[in-house]
C-alpha positions as CSV (number, residue, x, y, z in Angstrom):
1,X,0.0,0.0,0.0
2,X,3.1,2.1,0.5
3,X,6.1,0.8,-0.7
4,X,4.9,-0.2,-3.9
5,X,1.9,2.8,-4.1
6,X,0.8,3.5,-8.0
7,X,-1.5,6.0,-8.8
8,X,-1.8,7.0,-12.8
9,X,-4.1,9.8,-14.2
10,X,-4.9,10.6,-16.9
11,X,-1.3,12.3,-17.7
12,X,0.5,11.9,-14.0
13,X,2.3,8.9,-13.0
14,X,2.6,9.1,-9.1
15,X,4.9,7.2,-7.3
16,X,7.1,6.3,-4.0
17,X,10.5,8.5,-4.1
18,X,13.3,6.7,-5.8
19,X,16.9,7.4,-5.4
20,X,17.5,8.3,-8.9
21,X,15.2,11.4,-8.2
22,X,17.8,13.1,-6.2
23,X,19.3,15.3,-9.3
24,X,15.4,15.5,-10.8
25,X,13.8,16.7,-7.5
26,X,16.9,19.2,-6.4
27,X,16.5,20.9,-10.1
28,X,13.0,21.5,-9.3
29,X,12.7,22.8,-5.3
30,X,15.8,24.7,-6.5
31,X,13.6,27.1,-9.2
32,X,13.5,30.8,-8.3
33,X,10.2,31.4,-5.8
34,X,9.8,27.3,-5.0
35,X,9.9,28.1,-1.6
36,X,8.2,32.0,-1.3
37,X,5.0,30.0,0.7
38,X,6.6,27.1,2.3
39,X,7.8,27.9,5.9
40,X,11.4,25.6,5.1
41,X,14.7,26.3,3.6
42,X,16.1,25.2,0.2
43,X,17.4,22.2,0.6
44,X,21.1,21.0,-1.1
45,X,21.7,17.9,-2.7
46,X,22.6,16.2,0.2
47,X,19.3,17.1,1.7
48,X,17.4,16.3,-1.0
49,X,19.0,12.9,-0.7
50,X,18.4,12.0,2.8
51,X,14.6,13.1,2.4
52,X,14.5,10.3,-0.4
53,X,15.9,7.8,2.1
54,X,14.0,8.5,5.3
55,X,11.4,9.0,2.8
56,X,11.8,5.0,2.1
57,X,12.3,4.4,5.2
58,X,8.9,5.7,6.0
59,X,6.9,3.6,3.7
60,X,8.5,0.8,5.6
61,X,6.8,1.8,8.6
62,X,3.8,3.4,7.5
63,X,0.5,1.9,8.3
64,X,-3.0,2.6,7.7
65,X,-3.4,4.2,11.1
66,X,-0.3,5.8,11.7
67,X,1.1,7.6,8.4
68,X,4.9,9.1,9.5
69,X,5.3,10.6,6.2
70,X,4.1,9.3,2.4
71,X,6.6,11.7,0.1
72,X,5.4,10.6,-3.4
73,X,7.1,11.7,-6.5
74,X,4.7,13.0,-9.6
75,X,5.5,12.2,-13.1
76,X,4.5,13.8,-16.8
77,X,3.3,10.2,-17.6
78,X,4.1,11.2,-21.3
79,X,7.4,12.1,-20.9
80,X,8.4,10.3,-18.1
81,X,10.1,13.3,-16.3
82,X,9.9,14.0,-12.8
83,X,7.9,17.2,-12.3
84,X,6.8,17.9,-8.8
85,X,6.1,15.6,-5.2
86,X,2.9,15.3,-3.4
87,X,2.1,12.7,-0.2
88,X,1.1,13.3,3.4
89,X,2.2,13.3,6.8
90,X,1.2,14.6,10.4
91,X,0.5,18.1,10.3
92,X,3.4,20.4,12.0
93,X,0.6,22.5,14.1
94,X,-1.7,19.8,15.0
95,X,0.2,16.5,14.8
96,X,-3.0,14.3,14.8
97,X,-4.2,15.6,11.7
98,X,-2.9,14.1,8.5
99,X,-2.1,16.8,6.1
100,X,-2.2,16.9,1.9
101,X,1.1,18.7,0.5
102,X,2.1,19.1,-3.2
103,X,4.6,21.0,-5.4
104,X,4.9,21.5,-9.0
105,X,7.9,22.8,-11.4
106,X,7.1,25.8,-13.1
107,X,7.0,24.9,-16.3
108,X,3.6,22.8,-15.0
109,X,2.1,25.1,-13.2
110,X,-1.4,26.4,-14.1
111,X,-2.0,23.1,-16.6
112,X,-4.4,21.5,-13.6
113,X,-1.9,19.0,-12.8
114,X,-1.3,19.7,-9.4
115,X,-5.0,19.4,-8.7
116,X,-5.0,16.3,-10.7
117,X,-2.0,15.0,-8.5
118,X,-3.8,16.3,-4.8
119,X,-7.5,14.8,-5.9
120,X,-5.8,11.0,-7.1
121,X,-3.9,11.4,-3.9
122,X,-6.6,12.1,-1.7
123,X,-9.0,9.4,-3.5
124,X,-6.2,6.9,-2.9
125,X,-6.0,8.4,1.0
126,X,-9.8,8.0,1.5
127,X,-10.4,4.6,-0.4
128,X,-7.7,2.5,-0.5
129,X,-5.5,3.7,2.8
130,X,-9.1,4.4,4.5
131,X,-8.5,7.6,6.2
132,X,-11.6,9.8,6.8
133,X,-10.4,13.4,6.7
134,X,-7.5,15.2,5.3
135,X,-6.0,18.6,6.3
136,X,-4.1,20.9,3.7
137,X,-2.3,24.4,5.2
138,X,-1.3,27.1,2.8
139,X,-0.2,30.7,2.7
140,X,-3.3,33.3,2.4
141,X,-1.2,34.9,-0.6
142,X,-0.8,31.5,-2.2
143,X,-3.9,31.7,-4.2
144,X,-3.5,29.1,-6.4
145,X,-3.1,26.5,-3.9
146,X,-6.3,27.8,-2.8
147,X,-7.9,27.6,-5.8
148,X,-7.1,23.9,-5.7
149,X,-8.3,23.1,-2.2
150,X,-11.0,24.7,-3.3
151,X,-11.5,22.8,-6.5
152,X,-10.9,19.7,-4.0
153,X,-13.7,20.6,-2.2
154,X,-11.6,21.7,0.9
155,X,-12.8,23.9,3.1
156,X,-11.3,26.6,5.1
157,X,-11.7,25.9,8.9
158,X,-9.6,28.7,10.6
159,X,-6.0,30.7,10.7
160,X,-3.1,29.5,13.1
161,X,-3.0,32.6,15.5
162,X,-0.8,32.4,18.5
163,X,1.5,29.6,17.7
164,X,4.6,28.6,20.2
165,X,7.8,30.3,19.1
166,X,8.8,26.7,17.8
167,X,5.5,26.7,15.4
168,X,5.8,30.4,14.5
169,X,6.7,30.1,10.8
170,X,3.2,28.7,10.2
171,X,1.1,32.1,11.9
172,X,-1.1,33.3,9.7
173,X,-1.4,30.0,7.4
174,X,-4.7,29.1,6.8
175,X,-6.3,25.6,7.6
176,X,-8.2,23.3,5.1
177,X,-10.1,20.4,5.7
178,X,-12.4,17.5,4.0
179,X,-14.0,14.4,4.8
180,X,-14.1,11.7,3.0
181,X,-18.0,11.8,2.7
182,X,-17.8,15.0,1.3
183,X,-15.0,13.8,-1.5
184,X,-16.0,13.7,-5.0
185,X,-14.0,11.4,-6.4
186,X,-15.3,12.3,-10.3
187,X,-12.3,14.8,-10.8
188,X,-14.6,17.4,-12.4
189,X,-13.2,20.0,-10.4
190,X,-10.4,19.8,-12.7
């Protein structure tokens, strides 16, 4: 369900890291702005590498019920090239929710594919892993991300206010949510 997880769309291919992605994945969190709404650093190549490993590592120990981290590469299924991640893991604020996350190379942006990476993800989440609701946190000036949460079918619960000093980057993010009985697993959104 995890180690050997395959999702394909109608162009995405989505699949466990490998570590042949290193060089693929580095090229793309590298791209000017990547990071302008995620509350992290860059990472180097020798980051991006032992993300891939505990990454696998992860799927070892991933179980219905308790999800460390599921850090899923996305595929042009066409071409074959690596063009963003997606997965899901323990929300940093929350820790008991389980949170959607996804990033795109620029060159793919605005083509609907990270919506048609986040809704195969979440359809595989709430039918074939069996969770019942999954959280996504973004930026209030990320508006694209929230035009595909909303496009999802997410909806906006509340803002973090008042975090701890250790949880500080996140202030201001705003919090998503849906259930799996209010999923739509048709894809028209798109």
């Amino acid at each position: 369900m995890f180690i050997n997880l395959y999702i394909e769309t109608e162009r995405l291919i989505i699949r466990p890291y490998a570590l042949t992605d290193v060089d693929a994945l580095l090229t793309i969190v590298s791209e000017p702005n990547f990071y302008e709404f995620i509350p992290e650093d860059v990472p180097t190549k020798e980051d991006v590498r032992r993300i891939i490993e505990w990454s696998l590592h992860c799927n070892q120990k991933n179980t219905p019920s308790q999800i460390h981290k599921l850090n899923l590469a996305i595929l042009e299924k066409k071409s074959g090239v690596l063009i963003g991640y997606c997965g899901l893991g323990p929300n940093d604020v929350t820790e008991k929710e389980i949170e959607l996350y996804y990033g795109i190379a620029q060159d793919y942006r605005g083509k609907g594919m990270a919506f048609e990476a986040a809704h195969a993800l979440i359809n595989y989440a709430f039918h074939m892993i069996g969770l019942a609701k999954i959280i996504a946190v973004v930026h209030p000036n990320n508006i694209a991300s929230i035009r595909i949460l909303d496009k999802l079918g997410m909806n906006y619960e509340y803002t973090y206010n008042n975090l701890t000093k250790s949880l500080e980057d996140f202030e201001g993010m705003l919090h998503y949510t849906i259930k799996v009985e209010n999923f739509d697993g048709s894809n028209k959104g798109e």
